[in-house]
Backbone as CSV, one residue per row, in Angstrom:
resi,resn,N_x,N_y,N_z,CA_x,CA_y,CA_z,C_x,C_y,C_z
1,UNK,50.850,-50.802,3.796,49.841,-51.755,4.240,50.521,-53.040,4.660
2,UNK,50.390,-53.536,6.155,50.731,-54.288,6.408,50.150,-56.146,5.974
3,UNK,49.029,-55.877,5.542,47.997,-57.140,5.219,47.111,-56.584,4.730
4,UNK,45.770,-57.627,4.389,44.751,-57.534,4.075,43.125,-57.876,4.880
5,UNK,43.097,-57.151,5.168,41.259,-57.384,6.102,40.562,-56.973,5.125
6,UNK,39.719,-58.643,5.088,38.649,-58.828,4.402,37.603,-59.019,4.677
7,UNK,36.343,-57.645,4.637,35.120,-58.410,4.967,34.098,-58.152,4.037
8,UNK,33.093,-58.932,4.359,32.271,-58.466,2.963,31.334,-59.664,3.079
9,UNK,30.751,-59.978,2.017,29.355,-60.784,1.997,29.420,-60.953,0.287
10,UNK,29.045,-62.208,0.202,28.869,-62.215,-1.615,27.374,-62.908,-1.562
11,UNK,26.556,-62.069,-2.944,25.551,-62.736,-2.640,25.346,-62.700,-4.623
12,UNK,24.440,-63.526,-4.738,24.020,-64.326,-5.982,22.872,-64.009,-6.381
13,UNK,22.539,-63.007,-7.029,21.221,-62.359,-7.294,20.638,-62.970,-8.974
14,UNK,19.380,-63.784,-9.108,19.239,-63.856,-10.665,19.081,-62.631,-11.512
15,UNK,19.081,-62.738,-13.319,18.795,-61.991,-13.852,18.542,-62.437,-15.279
16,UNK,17.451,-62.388,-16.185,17.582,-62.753,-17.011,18.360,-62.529,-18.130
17,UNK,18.477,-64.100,-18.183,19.480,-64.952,-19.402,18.973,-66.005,-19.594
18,UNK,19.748,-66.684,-20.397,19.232,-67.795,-21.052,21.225,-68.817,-21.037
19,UNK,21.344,-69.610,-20.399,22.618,-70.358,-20.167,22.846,-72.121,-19.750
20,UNK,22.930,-72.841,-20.593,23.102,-74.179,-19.470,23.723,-73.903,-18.178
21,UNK,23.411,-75.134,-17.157,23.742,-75.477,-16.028,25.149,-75.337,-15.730
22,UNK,25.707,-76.153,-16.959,27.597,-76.459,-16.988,27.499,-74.822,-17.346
23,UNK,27.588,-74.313,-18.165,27.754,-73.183,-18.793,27.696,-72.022,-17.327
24,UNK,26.543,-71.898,-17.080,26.495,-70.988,-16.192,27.878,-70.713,-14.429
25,UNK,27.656,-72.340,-14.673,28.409,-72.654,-13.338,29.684,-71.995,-13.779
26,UNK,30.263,-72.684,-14.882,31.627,-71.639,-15.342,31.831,-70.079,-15.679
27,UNK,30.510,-69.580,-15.506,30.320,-68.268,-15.303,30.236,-67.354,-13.992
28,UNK,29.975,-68.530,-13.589,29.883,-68.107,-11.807,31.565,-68.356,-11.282
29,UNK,31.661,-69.245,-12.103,33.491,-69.419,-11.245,34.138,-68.574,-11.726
30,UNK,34.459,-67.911,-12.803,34.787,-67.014,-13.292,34.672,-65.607,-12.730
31,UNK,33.248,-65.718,-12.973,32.856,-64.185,-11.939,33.597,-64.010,-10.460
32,UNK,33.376,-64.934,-9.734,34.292,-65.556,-8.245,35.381,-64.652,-8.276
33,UNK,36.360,-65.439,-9.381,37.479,-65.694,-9.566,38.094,-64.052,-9.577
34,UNK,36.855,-62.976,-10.937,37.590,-61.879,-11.113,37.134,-60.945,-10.047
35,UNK,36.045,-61.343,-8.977,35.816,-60.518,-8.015,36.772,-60.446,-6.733
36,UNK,37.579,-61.510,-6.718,38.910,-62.444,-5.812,39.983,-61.416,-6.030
37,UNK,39.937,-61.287,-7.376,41.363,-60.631,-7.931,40.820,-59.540,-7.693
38,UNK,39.933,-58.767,-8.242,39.868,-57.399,-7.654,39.684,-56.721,-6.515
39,UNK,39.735,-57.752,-5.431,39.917,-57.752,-3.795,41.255,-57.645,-3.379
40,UNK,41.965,-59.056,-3.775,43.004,-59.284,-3.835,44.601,-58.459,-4.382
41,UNK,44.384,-58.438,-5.552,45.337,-57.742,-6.533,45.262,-56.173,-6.884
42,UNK,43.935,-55.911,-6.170,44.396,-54.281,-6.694,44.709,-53.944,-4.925
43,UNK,44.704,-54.849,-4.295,45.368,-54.477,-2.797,44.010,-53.658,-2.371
44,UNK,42.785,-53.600,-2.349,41.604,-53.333,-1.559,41.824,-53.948,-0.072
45,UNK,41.751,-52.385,0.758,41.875,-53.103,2.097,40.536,-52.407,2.802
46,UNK,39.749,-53.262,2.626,38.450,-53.529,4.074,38.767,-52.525,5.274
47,UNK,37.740,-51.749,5.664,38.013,-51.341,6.535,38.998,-50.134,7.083
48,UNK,38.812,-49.746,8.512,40.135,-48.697,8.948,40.404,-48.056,7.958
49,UNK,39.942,-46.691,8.281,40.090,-45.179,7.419,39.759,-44.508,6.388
50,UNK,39.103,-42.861,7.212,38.660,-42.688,6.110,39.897,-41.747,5.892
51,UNK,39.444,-41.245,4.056,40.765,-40.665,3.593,40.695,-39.071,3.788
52,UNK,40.983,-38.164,4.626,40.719,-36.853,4.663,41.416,-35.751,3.877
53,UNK,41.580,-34.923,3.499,41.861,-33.558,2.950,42.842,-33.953,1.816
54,UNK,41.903,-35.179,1.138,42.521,-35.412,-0.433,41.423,-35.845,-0.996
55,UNK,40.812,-34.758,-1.893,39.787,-34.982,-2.529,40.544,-34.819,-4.034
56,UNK,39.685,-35.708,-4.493,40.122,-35.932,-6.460,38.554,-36.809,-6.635
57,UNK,38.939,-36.600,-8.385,38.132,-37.757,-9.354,38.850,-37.862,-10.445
58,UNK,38.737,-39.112,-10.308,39.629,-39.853,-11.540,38.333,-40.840,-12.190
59,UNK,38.876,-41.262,-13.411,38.781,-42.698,-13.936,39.618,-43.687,-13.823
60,UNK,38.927,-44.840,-13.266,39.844,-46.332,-13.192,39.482,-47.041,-14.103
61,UNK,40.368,-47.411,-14.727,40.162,-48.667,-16.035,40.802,-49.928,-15.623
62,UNK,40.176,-51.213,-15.578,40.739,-52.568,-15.466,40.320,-53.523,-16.631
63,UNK,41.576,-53.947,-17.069,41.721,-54.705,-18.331,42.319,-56.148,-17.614
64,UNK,41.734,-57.065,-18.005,42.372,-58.265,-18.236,42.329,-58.495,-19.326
65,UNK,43.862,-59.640,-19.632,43.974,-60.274,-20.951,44.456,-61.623,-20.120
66,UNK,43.205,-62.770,-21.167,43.821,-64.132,-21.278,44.425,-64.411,-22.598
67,UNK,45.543,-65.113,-22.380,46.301,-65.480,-23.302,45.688,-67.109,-23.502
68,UNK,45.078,-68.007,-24.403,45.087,-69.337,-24.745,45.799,-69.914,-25.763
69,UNK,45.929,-71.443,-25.265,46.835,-72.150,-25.429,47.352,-71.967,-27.334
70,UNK,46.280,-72.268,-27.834,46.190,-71.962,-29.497,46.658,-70.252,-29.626
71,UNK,46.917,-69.956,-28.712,47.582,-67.832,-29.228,46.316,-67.109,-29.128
72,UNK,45.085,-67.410,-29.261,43.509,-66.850,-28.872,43.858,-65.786,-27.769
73,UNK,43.126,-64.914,-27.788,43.104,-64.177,-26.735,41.661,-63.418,-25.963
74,UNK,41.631,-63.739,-24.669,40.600,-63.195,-24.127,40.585,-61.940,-23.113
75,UNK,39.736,-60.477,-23.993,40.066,-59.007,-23.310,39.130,-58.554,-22.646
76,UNK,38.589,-57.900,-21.985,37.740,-57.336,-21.190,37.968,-56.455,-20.224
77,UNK,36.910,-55.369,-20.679,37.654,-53.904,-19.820,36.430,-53.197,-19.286
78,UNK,36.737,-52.932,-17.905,35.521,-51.827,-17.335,36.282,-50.539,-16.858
79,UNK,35.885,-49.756,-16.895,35.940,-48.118,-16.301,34.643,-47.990,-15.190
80,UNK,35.396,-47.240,-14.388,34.782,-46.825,-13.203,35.294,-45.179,-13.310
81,UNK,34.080,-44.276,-12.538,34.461,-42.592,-12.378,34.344,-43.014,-10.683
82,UNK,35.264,-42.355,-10.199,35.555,-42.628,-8.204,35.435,-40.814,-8.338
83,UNK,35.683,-40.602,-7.012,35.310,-39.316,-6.590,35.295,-39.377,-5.180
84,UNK,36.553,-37.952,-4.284,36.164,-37.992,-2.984,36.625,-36.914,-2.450
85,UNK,35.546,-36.348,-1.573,35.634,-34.968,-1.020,36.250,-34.970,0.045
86,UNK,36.832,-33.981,0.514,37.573,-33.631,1.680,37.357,-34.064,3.262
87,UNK,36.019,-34.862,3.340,35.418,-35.052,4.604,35.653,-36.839,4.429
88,UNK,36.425,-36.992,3.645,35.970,-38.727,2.976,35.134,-39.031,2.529
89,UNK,34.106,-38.529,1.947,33.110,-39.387,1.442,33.577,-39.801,-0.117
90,UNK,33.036,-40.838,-0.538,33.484,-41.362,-1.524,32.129,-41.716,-2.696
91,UNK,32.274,-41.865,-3.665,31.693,-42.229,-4.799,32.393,-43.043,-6.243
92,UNK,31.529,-43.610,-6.500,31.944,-44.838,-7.308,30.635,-45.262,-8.551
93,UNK,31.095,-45.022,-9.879,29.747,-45.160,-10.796,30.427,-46.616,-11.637
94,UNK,30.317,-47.330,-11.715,30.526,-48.395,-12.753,29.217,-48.950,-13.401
95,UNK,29.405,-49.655,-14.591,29.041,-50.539,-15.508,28.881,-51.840,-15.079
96,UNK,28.174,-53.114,-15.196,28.055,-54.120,-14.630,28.867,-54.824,-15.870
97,UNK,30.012,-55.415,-15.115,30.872,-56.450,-16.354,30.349,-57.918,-16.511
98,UNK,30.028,-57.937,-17.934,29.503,-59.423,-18.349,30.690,-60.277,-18.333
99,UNK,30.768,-61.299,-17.698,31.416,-61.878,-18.077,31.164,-63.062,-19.221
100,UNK,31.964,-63.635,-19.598,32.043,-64.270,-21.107,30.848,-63.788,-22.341
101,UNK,30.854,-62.577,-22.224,30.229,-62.410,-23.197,30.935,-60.806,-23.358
102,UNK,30.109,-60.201,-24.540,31.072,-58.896,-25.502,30.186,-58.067,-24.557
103,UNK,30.942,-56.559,-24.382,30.666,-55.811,-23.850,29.279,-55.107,-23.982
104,UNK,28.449,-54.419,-23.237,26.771,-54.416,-23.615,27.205,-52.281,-23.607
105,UNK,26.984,-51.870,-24.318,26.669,-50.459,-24.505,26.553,-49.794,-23.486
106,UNK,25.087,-50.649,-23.099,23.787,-49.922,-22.257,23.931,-50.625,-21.484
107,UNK,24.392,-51.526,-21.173,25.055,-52.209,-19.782,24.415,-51.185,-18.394
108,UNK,23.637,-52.234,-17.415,23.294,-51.476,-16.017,24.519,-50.708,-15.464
109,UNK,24.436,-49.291,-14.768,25.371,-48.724,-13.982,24.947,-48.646,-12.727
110,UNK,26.062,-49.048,-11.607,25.749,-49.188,-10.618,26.412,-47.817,-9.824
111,UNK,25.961,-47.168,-9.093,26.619,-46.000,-8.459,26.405,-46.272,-6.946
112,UNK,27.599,-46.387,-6.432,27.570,-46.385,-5.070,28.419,-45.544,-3.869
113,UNK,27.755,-44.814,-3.222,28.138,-43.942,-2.097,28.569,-43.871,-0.643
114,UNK,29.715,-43.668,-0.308,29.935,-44.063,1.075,30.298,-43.183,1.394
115,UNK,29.318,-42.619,3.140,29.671,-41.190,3.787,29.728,-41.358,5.124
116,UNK,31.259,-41.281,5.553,31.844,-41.396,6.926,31.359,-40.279,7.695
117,UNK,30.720,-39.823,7.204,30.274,-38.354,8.219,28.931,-38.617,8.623
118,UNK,27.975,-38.817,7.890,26.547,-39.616,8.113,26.176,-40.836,8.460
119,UNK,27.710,-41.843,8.295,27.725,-43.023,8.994,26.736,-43.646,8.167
120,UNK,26.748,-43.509,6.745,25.503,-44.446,5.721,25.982,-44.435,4.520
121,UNK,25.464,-45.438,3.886,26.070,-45.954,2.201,24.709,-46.090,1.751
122,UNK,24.730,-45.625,0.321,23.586,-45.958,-0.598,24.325,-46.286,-1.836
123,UNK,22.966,-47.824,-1.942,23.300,-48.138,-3.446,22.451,-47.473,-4.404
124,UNK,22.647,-46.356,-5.625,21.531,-45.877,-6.846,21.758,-46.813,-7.458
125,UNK,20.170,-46.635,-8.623,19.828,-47.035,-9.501,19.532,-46.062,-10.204
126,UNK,20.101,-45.511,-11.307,19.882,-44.857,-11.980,18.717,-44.825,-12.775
127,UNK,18.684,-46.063,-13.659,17.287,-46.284,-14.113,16.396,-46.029,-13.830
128,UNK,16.191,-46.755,-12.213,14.055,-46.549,-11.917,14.484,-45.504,-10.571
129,UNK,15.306,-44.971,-10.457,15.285,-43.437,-9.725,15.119,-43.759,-8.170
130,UNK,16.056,-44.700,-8.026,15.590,-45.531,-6.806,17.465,-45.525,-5.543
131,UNK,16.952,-45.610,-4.720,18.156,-45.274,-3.866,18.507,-46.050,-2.640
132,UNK,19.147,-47.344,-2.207,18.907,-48.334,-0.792,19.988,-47.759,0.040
133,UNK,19.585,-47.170,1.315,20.485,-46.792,2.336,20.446,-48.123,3.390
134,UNK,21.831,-48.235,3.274,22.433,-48.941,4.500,23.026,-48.302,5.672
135,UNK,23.093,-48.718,6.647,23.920,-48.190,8.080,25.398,-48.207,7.364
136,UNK,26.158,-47.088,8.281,27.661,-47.633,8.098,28.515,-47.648,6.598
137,UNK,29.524,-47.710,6.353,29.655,-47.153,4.854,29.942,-48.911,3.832
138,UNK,29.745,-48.441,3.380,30.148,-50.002,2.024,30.194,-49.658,0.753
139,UNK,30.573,-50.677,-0.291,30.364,-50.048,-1.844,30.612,-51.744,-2.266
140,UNK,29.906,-51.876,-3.630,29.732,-52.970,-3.995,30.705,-53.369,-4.874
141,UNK,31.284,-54.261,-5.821,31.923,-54.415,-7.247,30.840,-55.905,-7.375
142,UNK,30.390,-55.686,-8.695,29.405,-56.623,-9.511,29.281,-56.700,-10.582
143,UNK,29.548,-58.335,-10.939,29.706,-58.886,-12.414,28.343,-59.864,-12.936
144,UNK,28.528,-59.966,-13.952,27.045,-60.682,-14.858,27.436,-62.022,-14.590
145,UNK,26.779,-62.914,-14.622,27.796,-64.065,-14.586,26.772,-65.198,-15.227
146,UNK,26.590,-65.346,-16.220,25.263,-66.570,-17.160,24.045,-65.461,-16.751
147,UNK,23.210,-66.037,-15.798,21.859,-66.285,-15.455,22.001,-65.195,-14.139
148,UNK,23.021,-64.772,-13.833,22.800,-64.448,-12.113,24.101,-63.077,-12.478
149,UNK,23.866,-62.070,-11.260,24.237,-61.349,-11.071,25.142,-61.562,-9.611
150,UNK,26.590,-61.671,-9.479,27.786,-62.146,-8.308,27.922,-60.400,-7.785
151,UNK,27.395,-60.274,-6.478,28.043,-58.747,-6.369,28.622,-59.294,-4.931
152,UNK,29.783,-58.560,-4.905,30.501,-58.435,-3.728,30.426,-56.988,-2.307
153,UNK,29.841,-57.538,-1.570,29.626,-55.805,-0.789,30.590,-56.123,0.260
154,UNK,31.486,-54.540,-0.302,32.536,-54.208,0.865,32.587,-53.341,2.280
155,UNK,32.935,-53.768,2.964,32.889,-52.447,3.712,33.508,-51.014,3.191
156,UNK,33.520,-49.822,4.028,34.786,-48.888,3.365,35.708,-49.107,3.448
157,UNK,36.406,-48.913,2.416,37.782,-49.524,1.642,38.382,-48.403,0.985
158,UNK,39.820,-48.479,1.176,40.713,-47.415,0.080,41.927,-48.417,-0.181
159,UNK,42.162,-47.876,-1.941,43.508,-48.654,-2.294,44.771,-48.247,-1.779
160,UNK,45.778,-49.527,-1.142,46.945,-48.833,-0.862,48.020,-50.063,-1.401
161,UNK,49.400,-49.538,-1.404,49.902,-50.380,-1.630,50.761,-51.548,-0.600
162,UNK,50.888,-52.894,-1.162,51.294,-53.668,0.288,51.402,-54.895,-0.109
163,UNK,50.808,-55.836,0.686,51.217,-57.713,0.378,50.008,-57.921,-0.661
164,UNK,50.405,-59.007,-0.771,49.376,-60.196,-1.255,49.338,-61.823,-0.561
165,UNK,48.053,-61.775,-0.390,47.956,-63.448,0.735,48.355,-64.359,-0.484
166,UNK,49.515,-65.176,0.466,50.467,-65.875,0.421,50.119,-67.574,0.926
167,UNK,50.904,-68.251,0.891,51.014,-69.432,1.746,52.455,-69.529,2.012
168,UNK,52.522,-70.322,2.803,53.459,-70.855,3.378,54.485,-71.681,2.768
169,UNK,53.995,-72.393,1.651,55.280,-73.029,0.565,55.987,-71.865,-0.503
170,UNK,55.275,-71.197,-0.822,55.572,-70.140,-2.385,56.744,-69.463,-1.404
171,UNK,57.594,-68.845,-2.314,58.657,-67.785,-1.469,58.018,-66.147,-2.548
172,UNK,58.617,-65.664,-1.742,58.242,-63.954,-2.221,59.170,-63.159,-2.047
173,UNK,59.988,-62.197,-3.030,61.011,-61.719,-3.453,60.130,-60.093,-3.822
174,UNK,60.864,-58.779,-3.049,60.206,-57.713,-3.799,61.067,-56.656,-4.127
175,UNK,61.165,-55.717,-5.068,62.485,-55.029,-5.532,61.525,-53.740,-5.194
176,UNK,62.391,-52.524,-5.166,61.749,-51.204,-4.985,61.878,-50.473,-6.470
177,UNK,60.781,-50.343,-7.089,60.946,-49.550,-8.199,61.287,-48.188,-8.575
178,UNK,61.556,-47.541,-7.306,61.702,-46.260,-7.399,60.311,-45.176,-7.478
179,UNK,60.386,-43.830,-7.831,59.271,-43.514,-8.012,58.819,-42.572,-9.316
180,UNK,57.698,-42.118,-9.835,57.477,-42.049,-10.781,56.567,-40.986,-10.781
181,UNK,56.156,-40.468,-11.713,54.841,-39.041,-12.231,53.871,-40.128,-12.833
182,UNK,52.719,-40.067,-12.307,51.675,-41.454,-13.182,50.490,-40.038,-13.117
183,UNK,50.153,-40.041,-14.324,48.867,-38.757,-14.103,48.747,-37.570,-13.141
184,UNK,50.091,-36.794,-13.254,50.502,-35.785,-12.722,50.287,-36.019,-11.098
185,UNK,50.736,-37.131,-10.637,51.187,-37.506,-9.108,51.982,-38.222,-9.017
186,UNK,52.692,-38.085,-8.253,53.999,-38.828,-7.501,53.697,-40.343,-6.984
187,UNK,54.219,-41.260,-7.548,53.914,-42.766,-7.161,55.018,-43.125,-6.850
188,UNK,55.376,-44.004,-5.678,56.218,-44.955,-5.556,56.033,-46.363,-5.829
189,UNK,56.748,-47.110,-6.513,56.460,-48.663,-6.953,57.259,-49.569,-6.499
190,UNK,56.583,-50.781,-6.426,57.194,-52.050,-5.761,56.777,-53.021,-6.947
191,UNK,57.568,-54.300,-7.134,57.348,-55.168,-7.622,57.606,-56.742,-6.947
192,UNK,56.789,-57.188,-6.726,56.528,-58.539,-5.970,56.451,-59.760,-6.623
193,UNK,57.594,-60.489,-6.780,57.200,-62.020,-7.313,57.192,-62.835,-6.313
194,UNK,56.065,-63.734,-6.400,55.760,-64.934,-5.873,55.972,-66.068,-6.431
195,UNK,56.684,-67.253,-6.319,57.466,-68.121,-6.668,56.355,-69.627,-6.471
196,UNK,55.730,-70.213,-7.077,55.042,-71.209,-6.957,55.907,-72.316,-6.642
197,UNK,56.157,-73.309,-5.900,57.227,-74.284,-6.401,56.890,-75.175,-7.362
198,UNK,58.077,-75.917,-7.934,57.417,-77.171,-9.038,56.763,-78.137,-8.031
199,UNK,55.947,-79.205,-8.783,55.411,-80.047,-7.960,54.131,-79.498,-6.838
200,UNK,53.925,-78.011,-6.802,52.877,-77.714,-5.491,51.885,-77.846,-5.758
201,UNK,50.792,-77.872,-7.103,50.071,-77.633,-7.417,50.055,-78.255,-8.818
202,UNK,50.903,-79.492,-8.884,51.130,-80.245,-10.000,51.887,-79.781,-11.493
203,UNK,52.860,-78.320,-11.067,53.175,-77.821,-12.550,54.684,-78.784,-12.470
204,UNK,55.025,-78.442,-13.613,56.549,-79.505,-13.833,57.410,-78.539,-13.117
205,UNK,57.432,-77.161,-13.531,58.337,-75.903,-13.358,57.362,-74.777,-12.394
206,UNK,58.546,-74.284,-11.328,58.062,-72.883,-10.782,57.118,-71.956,-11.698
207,UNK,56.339,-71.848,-10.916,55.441,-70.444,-11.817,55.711,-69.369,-10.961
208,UNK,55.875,-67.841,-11.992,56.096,-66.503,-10.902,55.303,-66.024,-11.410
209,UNK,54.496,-65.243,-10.320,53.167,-64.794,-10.053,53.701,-63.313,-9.456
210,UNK,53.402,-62.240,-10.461,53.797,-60.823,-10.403,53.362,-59.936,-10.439
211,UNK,53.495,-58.752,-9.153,52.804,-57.732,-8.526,53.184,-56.447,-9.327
212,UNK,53.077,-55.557,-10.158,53.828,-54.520,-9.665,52.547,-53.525,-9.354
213,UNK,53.142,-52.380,-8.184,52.248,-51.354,-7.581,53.034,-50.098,-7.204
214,UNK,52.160,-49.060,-8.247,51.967,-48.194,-7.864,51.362,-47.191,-6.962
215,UNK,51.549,-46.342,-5.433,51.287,-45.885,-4.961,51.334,-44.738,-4.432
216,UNK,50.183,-43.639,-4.887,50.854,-42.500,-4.076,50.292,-42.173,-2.932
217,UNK,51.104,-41.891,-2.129,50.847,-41.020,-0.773,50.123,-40.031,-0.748
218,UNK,49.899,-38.862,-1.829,49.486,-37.864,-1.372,47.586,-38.314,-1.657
219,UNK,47.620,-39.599,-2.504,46.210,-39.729,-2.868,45.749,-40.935,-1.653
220,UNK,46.705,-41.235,-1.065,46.469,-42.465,-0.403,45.756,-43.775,-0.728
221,UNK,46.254,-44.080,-2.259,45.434,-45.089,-2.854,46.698,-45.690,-4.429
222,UNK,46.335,-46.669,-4.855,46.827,-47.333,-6.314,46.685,-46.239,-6.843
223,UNK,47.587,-45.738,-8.074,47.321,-45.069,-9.478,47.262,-46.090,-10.283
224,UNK,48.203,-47.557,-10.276,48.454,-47.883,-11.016,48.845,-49.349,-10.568
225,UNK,48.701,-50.649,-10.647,48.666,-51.700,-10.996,48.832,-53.086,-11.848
226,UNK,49.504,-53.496,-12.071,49.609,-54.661,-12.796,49.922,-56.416,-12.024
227,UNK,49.180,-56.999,-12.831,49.004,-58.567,-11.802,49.287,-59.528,-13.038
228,UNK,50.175,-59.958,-12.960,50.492,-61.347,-14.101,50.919,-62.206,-13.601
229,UNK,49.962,-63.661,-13.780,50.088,-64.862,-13.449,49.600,-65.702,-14.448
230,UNK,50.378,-66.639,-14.983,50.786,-67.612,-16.157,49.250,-68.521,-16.309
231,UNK,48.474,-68.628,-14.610,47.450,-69.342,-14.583,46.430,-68.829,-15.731
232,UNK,46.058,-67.243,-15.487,44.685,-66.467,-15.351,45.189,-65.584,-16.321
233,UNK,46.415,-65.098,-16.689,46.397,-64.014,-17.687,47.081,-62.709,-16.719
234,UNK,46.960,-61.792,-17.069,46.739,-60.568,-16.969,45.738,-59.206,-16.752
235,UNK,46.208,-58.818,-15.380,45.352,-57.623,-14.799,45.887,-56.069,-14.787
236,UNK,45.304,-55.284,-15.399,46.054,-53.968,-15.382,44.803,-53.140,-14.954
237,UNK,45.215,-52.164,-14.113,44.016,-51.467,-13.289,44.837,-50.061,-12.983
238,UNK,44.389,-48.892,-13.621,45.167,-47.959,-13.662,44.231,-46.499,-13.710
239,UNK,44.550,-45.735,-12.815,43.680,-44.516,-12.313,44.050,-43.579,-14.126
240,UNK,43.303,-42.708,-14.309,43.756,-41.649,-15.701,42.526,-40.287,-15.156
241,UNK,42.866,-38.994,-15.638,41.984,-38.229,-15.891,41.801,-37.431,-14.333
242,UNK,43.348,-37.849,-13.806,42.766,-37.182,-12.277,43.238,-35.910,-11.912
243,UNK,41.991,-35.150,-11.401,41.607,-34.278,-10.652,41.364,-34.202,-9.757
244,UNK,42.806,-33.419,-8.664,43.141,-33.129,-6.963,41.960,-32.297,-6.837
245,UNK,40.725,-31.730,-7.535,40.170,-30.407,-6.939,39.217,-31.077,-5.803
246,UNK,38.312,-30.143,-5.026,37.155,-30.395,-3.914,36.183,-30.756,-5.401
247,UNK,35.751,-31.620,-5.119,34.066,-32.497,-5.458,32.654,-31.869,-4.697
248,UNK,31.849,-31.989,-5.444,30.682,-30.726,-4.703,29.462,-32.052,-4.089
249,UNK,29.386,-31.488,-3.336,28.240,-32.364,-2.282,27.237,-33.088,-2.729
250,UNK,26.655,-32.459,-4.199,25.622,-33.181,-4.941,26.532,-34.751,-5.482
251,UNK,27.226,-34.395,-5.503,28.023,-36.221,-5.878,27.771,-37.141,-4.504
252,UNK,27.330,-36.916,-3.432,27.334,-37.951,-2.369,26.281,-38.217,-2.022
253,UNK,24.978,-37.482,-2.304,23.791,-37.663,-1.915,23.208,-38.556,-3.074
254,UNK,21.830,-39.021,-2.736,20.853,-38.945,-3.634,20.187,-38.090,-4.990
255,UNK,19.886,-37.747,-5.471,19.302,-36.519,-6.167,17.604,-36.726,-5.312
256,UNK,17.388,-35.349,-5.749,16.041,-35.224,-4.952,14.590,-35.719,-5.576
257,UNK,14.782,-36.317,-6.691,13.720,-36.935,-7.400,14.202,-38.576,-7.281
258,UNK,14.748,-39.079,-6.503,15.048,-40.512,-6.095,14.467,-40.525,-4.859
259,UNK,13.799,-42.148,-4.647,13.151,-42.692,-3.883,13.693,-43.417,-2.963
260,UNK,13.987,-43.196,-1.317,15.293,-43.341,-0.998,14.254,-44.754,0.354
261,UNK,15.018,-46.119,-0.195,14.559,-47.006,1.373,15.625,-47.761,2.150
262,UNK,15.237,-47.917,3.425,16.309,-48.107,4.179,16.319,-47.273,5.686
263,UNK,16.740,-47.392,6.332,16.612,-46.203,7.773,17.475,-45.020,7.636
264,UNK,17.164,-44.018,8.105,17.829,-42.538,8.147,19.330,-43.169,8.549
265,UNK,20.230,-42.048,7.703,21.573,-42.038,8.207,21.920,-41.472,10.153
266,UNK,22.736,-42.371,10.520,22.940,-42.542,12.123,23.806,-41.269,12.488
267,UNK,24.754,-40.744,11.677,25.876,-40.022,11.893,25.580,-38.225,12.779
268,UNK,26.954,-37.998,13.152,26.733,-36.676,13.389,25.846,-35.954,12.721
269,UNK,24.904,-35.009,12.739,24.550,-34.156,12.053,23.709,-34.992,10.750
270,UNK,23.162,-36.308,11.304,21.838,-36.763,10.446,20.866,-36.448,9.860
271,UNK,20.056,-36.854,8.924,19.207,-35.918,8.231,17.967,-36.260,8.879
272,UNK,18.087,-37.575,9.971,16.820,-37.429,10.500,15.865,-38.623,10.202
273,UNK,14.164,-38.468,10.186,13.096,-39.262,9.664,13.097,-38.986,8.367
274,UNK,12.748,-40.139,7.737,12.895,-39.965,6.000,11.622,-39.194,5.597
275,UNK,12.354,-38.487,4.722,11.237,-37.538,4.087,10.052,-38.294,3.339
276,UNK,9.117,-37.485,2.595,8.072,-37.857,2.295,8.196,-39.262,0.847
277,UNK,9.581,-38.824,0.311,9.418,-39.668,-0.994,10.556,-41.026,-0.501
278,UNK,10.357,-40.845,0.685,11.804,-42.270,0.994,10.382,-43.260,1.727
279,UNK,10.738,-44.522,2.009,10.088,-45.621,2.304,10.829,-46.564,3.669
């Protein structure tokens, strides 16, 4: 990957809570912040390609740890199940991550579908059996944040490995890690430090800000990830549990007792005027 193309839309949905003003706002920057990094740092690239005749499902787990000043420490971890069939279509079930607060059980799951062949994305709701088709493919990542719900909608996107946006003062140094077996696939790794200077941003001393990435080719995406920067802590985002087999078609659709709104998918071989239970 030569760069990063970013497109997308963030939008700010309420939800009940109960949070001060100050309080919330630092929940919203926060939320920002870890939706940035998971754009950013797991190398999500927007756009251009779908992935063909590599179908798997895995689990992705992303952990951050803040380290504070007193030795305190702040952890938080979501799992995602991904999934993608041989034609590209893709699937994605996550948990909605609270931020500053302890993990919720029963936490909302968000499942979202993107199908390059039908040229349409739907967001489920599992709960009220409900299904929003969009034109064109996308998938969301969305955090709790006080009072409001921060979701980020992407276009189609696959992980690969590559840069990180830079500026123009920091220098950037990257070693080749060689390659590795990460969950019975072949990864090659890079490790990237970025060099803050003293004085840029008011620290006394350089800060290094560190990539390492795992990538395999044959999945055309991250297995494996790590992001440490002295600012924010620590990001580890790492595929487990994967399975190269074909994924069966009922993973990309709707189920047939969901209520599907939005306009018919555009693509080759469309399904047409919406049936009787879509809107």
């Amino acid at each position: 990957m030569k760069g990063i193309l970013f497109l997308g839309t963030i939008a700010v949905l309420p939800v009940a809570a109960q949070t001060t003003p100050e309080n919330n706002r630092a929940d919203l920057d926060r939320a920002l912040a870890n939706l940035t990094a998971q754009v950013q740092d797991m190398q999500v690239r927007v756009a251009g390609g779908v992935v063909k005749n590599a179908p798997y499902s895995a689990e992705a787990t992303t952990t951050t740890t803040q380290t504070l000043a007193d030795g305190n420490r702040i952890e938080q971890s979501t799992t995602q199940k991904l999934y993608r069939d041989s034609e590209g279509r893709e699937r994605r079930e996550e948990s909605v991550m609270a931020v500053g607060a302890l993990a919720q059980p029963d936490a909302p799951v968000t499942i979202t579908i993107s199908d390059p062949v039908e040229k349409v994305s739907y967001t489920l709701n599992p709960q009220a059996h409900t299904a929003r088709r969009t034109p064109g493919t996308g998938m969301t990542l969305s955090y709790v944040a006080g009072n409001n719900t921060l979701t980020l909608n992407l276009g189609f996107f696959r992980t690969a490995g590559g840069t990180r946006l830079t500026t123009a003062d920091t220098t950037r140094a990257k070693e080749d890690l060689g390659s590795q077996v990460i969950e019975g696939v072949t990864a090659q790794g890079t490790r990237t430090t970025e060099t803050i200077p003293a004085g840029m941003i008011g620290n006394l001393l350089p800060i290094d800000v560190v990539d390492e990435v795992w990538y395999s080719a044959d999945l055309h995406m991250n297995v494996e990830t790590t992001h440490n920067d002295p600012r924010t802590g620590e990001m580890v985002y790492k595929l487990t549990n994967i399975n190269r087999g074909e994924q069966p078609m009922s993973l990309f659709e709707p189920p047939a007792d969901y209520t599907i709104t939005g306009p018919p998918s555009g693509g080759r071989g469309g399904r047409g005027p919406a049936p009787a239970n879509q809107q």
